[in-house]
mmCIF file of the N, C-alpha and C atoms, coordinates in Angstrom:
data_MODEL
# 
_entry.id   MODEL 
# 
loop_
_atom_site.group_PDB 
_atom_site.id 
_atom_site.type_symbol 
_atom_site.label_atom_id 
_atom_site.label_alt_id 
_atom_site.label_comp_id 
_atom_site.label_asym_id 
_atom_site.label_entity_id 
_atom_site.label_seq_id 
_atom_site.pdbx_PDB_ins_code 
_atom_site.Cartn_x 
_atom_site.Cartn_y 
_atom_site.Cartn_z 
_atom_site.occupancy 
_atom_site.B_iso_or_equiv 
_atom_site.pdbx_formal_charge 
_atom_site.auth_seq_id 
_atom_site.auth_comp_id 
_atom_site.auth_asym_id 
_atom_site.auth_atom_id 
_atom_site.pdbx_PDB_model_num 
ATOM 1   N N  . UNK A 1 1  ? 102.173 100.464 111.264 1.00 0.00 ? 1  UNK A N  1 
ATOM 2   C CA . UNK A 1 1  ? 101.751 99.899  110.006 1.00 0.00 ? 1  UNK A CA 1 
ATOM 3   C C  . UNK A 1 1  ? 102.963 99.568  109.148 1.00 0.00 ? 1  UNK A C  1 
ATOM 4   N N  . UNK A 1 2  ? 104.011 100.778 109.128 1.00 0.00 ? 2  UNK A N  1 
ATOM 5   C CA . UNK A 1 2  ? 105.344 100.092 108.593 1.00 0.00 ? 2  UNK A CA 1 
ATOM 6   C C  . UNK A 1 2  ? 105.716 99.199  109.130 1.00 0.00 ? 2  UNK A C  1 
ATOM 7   N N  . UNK A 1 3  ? 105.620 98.845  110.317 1.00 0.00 ? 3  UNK A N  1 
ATOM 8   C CA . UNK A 1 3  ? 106.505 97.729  111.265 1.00 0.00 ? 3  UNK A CA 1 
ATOM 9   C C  . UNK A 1 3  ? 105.874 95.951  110.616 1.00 0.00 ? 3  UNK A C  1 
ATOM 10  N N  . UNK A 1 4  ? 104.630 96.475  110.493 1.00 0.00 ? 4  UNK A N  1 
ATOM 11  C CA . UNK A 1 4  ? 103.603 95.408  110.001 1.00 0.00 ? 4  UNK A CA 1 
ATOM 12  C C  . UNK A 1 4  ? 103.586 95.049  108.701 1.00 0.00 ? 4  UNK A C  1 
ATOM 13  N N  . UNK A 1 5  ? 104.248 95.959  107.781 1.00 0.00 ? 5  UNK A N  1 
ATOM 14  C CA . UNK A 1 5  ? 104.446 95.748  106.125 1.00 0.00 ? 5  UNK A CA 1 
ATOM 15  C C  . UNK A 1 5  ? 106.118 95.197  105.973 1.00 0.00 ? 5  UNK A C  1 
ATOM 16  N N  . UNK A 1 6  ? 106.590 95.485  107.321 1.00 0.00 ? 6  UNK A N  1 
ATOM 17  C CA . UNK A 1 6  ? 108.384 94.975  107.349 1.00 0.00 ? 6  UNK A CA 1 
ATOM 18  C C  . UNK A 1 6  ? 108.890 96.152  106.563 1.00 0.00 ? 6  UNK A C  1 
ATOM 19  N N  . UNK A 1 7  ? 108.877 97.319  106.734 1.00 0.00 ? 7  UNK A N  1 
ATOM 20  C CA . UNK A 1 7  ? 109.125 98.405  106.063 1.00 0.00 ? 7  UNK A CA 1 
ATOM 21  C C  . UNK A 1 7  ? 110.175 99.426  106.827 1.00 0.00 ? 7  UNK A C  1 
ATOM 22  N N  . UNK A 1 8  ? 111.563 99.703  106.242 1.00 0.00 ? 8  UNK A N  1 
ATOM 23  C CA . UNK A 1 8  ? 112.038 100.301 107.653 1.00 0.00 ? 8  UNK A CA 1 
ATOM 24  C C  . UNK A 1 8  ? 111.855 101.933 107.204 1.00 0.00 ? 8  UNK A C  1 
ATOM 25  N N  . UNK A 1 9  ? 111.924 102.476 108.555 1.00 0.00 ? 9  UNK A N  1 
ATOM 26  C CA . UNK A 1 9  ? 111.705 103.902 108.282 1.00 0.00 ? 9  UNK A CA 1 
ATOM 27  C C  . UNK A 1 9  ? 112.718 104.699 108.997 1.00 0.00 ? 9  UNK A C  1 
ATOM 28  N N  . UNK A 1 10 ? 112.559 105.561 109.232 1.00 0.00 ? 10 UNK A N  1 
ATOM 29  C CA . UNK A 1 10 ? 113.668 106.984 110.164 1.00 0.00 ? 10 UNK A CA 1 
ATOM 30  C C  . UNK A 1 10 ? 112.905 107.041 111.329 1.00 0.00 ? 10 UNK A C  1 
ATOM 31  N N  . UNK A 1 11 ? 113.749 107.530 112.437 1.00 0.00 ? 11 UNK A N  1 
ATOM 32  C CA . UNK A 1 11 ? 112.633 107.902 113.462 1.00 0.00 ? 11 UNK A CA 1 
ATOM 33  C C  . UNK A 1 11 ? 112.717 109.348 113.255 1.00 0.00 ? 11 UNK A C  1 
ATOM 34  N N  . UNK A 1 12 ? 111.092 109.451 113.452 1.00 0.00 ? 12 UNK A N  1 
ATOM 35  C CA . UNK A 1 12 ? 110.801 110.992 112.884 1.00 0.00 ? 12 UNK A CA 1 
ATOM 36  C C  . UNK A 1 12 ? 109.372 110.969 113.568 1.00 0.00 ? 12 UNK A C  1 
ATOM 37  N N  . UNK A 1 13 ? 109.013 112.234 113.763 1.00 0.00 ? 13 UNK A N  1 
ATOM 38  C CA . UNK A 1 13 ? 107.713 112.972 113.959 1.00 0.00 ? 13 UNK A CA 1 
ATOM 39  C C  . UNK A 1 13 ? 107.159 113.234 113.013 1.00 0.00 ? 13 UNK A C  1 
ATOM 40  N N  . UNK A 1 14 ? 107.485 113.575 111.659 1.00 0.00 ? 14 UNK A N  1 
ATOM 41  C CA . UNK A 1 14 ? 107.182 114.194 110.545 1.00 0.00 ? 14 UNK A CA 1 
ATOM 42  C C  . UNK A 1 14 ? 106.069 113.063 110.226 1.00 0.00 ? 14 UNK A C  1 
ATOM 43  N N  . UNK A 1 15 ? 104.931 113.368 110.289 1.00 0.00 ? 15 UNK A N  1 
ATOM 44  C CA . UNK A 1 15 ? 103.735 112.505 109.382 1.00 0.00 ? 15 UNK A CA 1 
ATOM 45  C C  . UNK A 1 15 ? 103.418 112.839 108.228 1.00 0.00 ? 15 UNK A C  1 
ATOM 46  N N  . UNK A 1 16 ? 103.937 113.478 107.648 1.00 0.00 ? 16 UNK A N  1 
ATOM 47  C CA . UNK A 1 16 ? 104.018 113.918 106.334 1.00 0.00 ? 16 UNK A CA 1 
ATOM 48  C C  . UNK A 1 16 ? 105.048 112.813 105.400 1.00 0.00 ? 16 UNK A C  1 
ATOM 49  N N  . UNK A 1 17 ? 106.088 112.525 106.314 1.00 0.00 ? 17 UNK A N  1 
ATOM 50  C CA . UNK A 1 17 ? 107.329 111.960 105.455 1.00 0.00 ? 17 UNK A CA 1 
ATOM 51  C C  . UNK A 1 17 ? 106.806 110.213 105.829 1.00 0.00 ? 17 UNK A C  1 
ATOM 52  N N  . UNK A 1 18 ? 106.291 110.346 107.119 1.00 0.00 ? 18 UNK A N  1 
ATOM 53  C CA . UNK A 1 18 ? 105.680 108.754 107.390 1.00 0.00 ? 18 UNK A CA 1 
ATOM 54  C C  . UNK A 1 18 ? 104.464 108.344 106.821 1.00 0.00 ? 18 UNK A C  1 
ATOM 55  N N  . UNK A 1 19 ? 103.336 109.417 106.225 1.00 0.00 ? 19 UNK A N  1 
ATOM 56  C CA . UNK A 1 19 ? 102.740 109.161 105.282 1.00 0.00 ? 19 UNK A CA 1 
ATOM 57  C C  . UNK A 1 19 ? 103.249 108.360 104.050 1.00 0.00 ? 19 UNK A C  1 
ATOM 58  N N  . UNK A 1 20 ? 104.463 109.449 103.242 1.00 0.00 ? 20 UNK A N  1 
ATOM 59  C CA . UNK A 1 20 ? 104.646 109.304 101.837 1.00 0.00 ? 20 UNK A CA 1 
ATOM 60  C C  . UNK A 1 20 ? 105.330 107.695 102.012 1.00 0.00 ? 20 UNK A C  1 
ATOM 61  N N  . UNK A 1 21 ? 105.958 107.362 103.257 1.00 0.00 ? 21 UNK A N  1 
ATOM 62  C CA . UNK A 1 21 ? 106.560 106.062 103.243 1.00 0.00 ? 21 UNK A CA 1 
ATOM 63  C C  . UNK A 1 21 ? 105.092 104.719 103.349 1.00 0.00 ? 21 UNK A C  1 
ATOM 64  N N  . UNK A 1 22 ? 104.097 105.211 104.171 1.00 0.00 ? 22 UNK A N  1 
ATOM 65  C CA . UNK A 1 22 ? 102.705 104.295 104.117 1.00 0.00 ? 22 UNK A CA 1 
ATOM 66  C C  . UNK A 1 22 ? 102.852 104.071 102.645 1.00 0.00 ? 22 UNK A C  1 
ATOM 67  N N  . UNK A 1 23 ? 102.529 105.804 102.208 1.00 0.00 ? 23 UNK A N  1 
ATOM 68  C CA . UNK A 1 23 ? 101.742 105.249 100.700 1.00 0.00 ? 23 UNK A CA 1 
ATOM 69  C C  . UNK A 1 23 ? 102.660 104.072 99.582  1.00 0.00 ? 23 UNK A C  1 
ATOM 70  N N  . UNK A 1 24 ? 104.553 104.331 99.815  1.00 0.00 ? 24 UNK A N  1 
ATOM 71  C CA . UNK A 1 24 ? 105.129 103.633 98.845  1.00 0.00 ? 24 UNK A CA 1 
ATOM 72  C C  . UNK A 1 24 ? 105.043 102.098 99.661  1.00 0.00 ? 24 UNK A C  1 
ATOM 73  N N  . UNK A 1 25 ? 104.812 102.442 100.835 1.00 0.00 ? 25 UNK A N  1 
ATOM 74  C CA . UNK A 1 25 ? 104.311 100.776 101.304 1.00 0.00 ? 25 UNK A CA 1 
ATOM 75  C C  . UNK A 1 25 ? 102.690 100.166 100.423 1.00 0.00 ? 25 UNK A C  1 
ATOM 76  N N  . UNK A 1 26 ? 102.223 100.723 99.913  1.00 0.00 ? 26 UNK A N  1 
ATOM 77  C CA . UNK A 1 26 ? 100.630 100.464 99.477  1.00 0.00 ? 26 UNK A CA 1 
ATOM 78  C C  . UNK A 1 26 ? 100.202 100.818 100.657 1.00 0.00 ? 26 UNK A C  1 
ATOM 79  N N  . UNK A 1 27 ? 99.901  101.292 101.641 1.00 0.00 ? 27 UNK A N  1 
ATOM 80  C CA . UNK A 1 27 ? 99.202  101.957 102.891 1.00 0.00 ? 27 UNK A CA 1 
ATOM 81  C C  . UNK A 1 27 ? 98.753  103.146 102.687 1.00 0.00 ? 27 UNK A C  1 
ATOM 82  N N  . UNK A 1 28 ? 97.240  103.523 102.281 1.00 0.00 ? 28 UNK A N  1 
ATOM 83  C CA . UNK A 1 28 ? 96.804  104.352 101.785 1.00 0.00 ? 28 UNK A CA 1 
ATOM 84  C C  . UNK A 1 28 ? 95.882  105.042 102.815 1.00 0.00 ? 28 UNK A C  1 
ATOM 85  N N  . UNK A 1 29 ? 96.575  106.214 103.548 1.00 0.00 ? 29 UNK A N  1 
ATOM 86  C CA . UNK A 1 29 ? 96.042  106.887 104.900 1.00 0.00 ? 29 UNK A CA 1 
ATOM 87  C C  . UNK A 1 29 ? 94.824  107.511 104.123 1.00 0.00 ? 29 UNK A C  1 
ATOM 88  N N  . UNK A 1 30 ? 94.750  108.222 102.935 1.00 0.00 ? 30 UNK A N  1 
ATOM 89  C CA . UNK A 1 30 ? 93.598  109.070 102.679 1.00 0.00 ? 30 UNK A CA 1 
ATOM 90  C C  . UNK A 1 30 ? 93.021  110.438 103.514 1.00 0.00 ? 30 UNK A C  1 
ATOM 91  N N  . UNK A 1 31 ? 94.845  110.439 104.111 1.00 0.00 ? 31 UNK A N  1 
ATOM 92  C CA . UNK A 1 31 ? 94.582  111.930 104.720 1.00 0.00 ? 31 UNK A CA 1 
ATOM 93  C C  . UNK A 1 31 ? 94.882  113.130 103.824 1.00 0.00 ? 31 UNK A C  1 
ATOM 94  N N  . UNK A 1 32 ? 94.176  114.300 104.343 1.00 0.00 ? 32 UNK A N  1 
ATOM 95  C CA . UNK A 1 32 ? 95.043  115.723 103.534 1.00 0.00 ? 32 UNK A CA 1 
ATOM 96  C C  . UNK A 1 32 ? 96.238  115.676 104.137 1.00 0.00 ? 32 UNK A C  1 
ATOM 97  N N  . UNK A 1 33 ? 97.214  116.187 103.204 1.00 0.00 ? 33 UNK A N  1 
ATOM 98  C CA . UNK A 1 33 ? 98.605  116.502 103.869 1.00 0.00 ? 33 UNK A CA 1 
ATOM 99  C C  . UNK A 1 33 ? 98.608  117.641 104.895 1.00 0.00 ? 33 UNK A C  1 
ATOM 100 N N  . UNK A 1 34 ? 97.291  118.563 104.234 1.00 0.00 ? 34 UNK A N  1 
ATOM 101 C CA . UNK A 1 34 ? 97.826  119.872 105.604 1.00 0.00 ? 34 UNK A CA 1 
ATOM 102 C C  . UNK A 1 34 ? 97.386  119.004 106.729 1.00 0.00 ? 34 UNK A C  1 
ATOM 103 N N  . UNK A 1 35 ? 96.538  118.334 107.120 1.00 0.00 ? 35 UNK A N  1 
ATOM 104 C CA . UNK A 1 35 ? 95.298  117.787 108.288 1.00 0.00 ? 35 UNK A CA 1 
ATOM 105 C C  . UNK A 1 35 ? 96.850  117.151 108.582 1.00 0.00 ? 35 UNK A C  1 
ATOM 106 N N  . UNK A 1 36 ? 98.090  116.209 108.282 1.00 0.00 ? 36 UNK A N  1 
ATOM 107 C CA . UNK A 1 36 ? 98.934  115.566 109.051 1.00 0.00 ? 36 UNK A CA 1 
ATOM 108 C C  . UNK A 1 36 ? 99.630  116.689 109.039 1.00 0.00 ? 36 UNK A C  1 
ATOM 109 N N  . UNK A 1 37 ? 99.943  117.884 108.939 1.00 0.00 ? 37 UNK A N  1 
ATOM 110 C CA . UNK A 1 37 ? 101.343 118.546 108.818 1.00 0.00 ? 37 UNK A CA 1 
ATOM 111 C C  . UNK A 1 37 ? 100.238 119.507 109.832 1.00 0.00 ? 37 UNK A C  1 
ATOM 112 N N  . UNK A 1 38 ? 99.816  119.605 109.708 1.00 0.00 ? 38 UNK A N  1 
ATOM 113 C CA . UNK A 1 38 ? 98.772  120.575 111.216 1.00 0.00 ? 38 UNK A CA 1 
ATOM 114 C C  . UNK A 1 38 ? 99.286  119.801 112.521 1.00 0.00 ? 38 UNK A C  1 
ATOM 115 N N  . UNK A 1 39 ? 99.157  118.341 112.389 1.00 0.00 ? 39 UNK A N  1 
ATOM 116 C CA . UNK A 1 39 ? 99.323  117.629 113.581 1.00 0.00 ? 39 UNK A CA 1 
ATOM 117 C C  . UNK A 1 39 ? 100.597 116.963 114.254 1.00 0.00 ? 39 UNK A C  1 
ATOM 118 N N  . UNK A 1 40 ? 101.207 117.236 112.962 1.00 0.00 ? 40 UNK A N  1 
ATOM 119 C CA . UNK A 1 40 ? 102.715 117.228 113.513 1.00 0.00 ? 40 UNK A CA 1 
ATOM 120 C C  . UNK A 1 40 ? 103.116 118.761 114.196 1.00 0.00 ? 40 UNK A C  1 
ATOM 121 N N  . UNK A 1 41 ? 102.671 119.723 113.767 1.00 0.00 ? 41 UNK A N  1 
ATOM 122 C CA . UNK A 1 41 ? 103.070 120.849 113.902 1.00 0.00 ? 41 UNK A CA 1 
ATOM 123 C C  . UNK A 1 41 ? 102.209 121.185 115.525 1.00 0.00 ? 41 UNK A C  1 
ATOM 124 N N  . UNK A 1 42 ? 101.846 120.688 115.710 1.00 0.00 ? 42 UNK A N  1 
ATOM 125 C CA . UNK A 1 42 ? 100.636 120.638 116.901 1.00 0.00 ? 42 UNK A CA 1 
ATOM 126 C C  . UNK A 1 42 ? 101.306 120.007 118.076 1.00 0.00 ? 42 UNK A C  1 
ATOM 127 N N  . UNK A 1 43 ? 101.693 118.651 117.718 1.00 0.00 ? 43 UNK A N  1 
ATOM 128 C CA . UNK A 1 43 ? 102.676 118.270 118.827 1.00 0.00 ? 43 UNK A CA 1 
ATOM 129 C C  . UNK A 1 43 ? 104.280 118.983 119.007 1.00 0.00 ? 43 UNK A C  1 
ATOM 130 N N  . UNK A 1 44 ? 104.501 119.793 118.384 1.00 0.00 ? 44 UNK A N  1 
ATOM 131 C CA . UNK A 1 44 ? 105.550 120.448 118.847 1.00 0.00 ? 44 UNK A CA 1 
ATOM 132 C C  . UNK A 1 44 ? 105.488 121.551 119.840 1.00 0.00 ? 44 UNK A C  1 
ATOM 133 N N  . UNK A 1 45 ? 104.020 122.628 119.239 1.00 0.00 ? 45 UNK A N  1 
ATOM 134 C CA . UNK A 1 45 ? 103.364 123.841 119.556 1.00 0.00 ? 45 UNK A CA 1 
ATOM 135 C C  . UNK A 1 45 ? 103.168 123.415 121.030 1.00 0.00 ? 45 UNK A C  1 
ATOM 136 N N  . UNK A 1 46 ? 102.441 122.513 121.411 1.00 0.00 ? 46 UNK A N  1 
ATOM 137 C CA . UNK A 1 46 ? 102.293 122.418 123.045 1.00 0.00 ? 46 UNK A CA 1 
ATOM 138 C C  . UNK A 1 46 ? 103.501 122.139 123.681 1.00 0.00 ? 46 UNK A C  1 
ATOM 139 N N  . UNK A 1 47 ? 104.826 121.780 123.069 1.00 0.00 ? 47 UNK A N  1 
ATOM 140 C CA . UNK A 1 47 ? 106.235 121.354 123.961 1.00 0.00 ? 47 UNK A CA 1 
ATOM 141 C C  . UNK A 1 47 ? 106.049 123.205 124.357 1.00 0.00 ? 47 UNK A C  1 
ATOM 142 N N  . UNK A 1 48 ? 105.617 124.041 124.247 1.00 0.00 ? 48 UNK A N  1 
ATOM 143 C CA . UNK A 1 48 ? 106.579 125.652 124.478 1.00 0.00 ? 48 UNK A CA 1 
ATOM 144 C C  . UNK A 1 48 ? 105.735 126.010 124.741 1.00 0.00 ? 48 UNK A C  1 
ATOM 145 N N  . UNK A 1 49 ? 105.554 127.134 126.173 1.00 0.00 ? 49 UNK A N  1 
ATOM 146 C CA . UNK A 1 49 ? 104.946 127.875 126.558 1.00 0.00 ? 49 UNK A CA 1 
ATOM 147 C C  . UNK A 1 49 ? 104.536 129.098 125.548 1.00 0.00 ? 49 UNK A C  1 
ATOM 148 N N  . UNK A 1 50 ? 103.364 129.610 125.798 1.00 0.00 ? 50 UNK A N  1 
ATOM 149 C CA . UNK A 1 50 ? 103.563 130.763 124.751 1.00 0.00 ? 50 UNK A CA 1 
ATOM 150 C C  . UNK A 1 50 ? 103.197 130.777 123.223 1.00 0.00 ? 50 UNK A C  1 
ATOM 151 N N  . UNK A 1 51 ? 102.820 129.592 123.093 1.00 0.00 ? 51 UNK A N  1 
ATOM 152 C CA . UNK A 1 51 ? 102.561 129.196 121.721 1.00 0.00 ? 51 UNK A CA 1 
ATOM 153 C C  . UNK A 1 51 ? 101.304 127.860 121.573 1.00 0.00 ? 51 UNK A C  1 
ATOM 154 N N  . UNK A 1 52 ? 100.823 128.245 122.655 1.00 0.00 ? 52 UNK A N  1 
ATOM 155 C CA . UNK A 1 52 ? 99.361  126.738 123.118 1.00 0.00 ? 52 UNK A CA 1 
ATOM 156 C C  . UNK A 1 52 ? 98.929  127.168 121.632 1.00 0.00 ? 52 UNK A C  1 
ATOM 157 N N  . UNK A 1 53 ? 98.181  125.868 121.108 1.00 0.00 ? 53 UNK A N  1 
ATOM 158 C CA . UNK A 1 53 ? 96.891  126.250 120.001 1.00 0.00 ? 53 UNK A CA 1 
ATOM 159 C C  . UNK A 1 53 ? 95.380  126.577 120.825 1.00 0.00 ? 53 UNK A C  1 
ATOM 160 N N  . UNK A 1 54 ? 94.778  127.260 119.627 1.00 0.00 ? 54 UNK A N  1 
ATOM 161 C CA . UNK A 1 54 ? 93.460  127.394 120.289 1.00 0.00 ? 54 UNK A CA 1 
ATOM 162 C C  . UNK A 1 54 ? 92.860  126.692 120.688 1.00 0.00 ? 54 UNK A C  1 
ATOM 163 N N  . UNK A 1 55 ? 91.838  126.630 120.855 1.00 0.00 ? 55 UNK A N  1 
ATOM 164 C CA . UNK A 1 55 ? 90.355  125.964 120.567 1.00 0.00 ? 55 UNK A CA 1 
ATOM 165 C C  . UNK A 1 55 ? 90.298  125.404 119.778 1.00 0.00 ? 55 UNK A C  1 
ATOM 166 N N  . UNK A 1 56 ? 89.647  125.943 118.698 1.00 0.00 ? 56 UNK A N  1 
ATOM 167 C CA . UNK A 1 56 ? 89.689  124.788 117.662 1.00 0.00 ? 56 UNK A CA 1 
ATOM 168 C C  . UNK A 1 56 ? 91.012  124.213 116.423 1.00 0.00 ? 56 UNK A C  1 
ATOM 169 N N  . UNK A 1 57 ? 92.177  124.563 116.794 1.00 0.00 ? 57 UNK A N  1 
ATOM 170 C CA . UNK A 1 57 ? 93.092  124.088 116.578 1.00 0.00 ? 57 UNK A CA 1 
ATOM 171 C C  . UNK A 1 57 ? 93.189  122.463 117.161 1.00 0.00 ? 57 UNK A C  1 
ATOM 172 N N  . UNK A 1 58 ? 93.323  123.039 118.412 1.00 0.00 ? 58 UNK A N  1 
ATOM 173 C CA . UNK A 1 58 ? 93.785  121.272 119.163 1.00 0.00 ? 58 UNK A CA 1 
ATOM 174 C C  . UNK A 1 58 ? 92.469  120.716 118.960 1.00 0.00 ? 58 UNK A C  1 
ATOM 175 N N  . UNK A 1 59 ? 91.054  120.935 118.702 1.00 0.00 ? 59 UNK A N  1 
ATOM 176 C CA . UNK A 1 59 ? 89.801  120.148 118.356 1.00 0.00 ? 59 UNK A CA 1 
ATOM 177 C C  . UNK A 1 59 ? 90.288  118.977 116.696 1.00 0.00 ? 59 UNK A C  1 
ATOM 178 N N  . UNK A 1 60 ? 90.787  120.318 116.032 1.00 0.00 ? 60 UNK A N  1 
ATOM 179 C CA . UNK A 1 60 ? 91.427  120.043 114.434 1.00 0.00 ? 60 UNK A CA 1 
ATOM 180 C C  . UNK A 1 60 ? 92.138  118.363 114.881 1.00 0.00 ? 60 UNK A C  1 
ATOM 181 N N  . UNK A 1 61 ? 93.146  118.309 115.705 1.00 0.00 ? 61 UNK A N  1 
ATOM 182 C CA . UNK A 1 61 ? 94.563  118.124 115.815 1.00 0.00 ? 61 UNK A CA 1 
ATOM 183 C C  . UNK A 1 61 ? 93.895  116.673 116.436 1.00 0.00 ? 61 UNK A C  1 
ATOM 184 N N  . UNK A 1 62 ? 92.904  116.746 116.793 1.00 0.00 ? 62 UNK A N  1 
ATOM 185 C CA . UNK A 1 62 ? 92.706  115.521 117.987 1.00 0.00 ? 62 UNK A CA 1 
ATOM 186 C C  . UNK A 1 62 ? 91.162  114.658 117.008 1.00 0.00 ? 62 UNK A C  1 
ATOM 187 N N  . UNK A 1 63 ? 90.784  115.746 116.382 1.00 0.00 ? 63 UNK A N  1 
ATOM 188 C CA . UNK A 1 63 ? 89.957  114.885 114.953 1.00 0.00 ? 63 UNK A CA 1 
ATOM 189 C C  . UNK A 1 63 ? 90.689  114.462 114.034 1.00 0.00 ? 63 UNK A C  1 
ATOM 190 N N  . UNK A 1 64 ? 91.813  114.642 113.735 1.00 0.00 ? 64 UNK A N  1 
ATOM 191 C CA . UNK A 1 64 ? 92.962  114.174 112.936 1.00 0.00 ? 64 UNK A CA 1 
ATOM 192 C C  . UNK A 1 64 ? 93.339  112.612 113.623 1.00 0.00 ? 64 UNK A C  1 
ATOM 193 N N  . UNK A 1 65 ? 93.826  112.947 114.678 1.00 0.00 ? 65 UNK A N  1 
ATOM 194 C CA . UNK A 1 65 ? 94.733  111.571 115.560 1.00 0.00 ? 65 UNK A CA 1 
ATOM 195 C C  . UNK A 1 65 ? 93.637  110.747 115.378 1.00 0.00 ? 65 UNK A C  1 
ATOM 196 N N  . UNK A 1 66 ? 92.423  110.839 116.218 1.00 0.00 ? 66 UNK A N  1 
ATOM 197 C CA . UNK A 1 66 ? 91.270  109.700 116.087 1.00 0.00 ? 66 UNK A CA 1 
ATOM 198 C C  . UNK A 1 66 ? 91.176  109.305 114.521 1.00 0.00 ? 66 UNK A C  1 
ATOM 199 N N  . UNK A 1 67 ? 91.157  109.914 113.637 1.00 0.00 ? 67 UNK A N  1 
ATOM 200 C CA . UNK A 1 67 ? 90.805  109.283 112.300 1.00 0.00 ? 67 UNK A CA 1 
ATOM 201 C C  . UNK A 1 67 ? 92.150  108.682 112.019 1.00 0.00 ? 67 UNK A C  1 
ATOM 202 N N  . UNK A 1 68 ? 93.621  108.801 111.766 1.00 0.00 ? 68 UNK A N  1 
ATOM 203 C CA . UNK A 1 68 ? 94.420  108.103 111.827 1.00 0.00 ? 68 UNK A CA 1 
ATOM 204 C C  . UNK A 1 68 ? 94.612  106.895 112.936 1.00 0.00 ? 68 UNK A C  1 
ATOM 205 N N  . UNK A 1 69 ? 93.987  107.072 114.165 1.00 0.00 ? 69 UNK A N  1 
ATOM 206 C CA . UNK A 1 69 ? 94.212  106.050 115.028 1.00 0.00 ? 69 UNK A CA 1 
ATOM 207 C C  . UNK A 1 69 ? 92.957  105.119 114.331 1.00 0.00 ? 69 UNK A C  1 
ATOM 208 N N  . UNK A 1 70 ? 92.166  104.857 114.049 1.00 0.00 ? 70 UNK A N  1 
ATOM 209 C CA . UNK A 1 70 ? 90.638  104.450 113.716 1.00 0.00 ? 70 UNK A CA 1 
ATOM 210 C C  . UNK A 1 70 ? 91.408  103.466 112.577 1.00 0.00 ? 70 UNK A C  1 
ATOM 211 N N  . UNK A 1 71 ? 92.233  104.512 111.801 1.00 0.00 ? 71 UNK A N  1 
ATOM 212 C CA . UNK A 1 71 ? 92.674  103.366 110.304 1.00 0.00 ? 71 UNK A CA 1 
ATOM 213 C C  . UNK A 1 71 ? 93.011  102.176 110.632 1.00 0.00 ? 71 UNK A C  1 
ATOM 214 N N  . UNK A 1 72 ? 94.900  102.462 111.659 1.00 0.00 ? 72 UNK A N  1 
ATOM 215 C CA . UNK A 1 72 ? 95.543  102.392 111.607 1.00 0.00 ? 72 UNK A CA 1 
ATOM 216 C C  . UNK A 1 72 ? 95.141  100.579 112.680 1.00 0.00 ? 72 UNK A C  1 
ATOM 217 N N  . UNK A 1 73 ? 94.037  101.176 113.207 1.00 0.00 ? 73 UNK A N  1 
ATOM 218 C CA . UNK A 1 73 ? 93.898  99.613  114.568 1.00 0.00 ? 73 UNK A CA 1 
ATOM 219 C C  . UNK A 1 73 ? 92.838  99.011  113.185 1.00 0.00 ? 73 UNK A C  1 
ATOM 220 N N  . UNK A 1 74 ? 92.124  99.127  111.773 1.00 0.00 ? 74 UNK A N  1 
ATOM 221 C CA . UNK A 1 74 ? 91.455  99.017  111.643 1.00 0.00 ? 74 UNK A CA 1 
ATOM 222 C C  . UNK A 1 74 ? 92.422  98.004  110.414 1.00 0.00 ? 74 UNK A C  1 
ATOM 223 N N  . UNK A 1 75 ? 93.558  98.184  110.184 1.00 0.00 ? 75 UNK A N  1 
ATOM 224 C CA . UNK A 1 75 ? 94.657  97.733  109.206 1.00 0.00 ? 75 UNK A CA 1 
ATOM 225 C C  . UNK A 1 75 ? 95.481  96.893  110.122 1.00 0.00 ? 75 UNK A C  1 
ATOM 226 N N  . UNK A 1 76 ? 95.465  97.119  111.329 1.00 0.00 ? 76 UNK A N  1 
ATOM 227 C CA . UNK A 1 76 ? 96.234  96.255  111.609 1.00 0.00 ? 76 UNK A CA 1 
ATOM 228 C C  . UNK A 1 76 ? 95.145  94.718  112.694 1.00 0.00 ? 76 UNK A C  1 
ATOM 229 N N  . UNK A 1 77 ? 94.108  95.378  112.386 1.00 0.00 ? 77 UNK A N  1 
ATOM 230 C CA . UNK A 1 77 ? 93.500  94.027  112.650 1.00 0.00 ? 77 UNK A CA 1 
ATOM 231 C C  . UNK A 1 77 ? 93.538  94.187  114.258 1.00 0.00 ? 77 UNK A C  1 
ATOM 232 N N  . UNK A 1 78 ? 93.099  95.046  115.084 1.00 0.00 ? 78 UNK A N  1 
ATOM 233 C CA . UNK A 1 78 ? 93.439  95.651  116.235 1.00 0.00 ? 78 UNK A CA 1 
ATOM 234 C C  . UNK A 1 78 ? 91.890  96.047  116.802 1.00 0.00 ? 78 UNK A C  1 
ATOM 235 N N  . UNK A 1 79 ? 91.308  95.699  117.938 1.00 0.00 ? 79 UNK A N  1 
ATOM 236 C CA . UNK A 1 79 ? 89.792  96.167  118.289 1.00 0.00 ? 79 UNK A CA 1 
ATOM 237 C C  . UNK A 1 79 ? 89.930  96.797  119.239 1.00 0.00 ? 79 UNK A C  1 
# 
């Protein structure tokens, strides 16, 4: 969506910090910050043994992605 507003960014995982850059783009995710900082924190948790999320953690984590993926093809004009 930054790429699509001509917006440059960092490369980062952090959806928290790629949020706050949507929003000063006018790109208004209308997520909670914990719901993206859960899901950043989620894709790290499965890189390491020993630290899987639960159950309904990765349920959390993967109802998160679909509602950001849903926007995001839905802004960029994407079916």
């Amino acid at each position: 969506m930054l790429v699509a507003k001509k917006q440059a960014f960092p490369k980062t995982h952090d959806l928290i910090a790629l949020s706050d850059l949507c929003e000063q783009a006018g790109i208004l995710l209308g997520m909670a910050k914990k719901q993206l900082n859960d899901l950043s924190d989620h894709a790290v948790r499965v890189r390491y043994p020993g630290t899987e999320p639960t159950f309904d953690e990765t349920r959390q984590a993967l109802d998160t992605a679909k509602t950001v993926r849903k926007f995001a093809r839905k802004f960029l004009n994407v079916k």
